[in-house]
C-alpha positions in Angstrom: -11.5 -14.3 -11.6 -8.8 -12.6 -9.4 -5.6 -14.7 -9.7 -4.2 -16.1 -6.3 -0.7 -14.8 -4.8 1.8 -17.7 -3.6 1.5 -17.9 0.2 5.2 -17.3 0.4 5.3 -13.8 -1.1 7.0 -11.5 1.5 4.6 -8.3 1.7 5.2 -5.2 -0.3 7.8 -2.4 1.5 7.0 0.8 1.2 9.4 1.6 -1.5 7.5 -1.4 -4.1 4.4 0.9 -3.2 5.9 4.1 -4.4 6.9 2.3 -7.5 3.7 1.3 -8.5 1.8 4.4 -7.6 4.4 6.5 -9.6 3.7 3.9 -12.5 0.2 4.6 -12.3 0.6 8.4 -11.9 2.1 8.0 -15.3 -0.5 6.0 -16.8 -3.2 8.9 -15.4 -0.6 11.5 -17.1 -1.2 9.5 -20.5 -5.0 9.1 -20.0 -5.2 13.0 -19.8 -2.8 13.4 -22.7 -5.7 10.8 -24.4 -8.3 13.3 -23.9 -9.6 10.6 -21.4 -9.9 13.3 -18.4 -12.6 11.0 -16.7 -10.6 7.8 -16.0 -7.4 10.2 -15.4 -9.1 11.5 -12.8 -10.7 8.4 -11.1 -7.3 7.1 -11.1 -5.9 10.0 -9.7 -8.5 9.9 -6.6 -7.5 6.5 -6.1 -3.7 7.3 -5.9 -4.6 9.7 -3.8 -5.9 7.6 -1.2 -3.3 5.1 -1.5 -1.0 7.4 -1.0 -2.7 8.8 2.6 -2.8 5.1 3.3 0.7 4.6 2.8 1.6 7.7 5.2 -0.4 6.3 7.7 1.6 2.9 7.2 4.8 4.6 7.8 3.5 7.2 11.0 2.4 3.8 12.3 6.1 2.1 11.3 8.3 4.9 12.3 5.7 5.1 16.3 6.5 1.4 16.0 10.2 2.0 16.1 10.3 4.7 18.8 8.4 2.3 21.0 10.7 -0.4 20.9 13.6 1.2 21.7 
């Protein structure tokens, strides 16, 4: 069962993302080194989308910005 996050956490910047996503590109790197090529790459596709999703975060962040100025 998924454990629940404490209502109070303040959400993730973009900088928390990159370190996660560059810990898990180094678990993939180890997985490949393991001879494990299959769950290397599944977790590469997935950091892969992450990281699309986090450029879309910060086109949307950075139109944000220029619009309120």
């Amino acid at each position: 069962m998924p454990k629940k996050q404490p209502a109070s956490q303040e959400p993730a910047s973009a900088a928390d993302i990159e370190r996660a996503i560059q810990a898990l590109n180094k678990m993939a790197e180890r997985l490949w080194g393991d001879d494990r090529e299959a769950e290397a790459k599944a977790l590469l596709d997935a950091l892969d989308a992450l990281n699309r999703a986090l450029d879309r975060i910060r086109i949307g962040e950075s139109r944000r910005v220029v619009t309120l100025h």
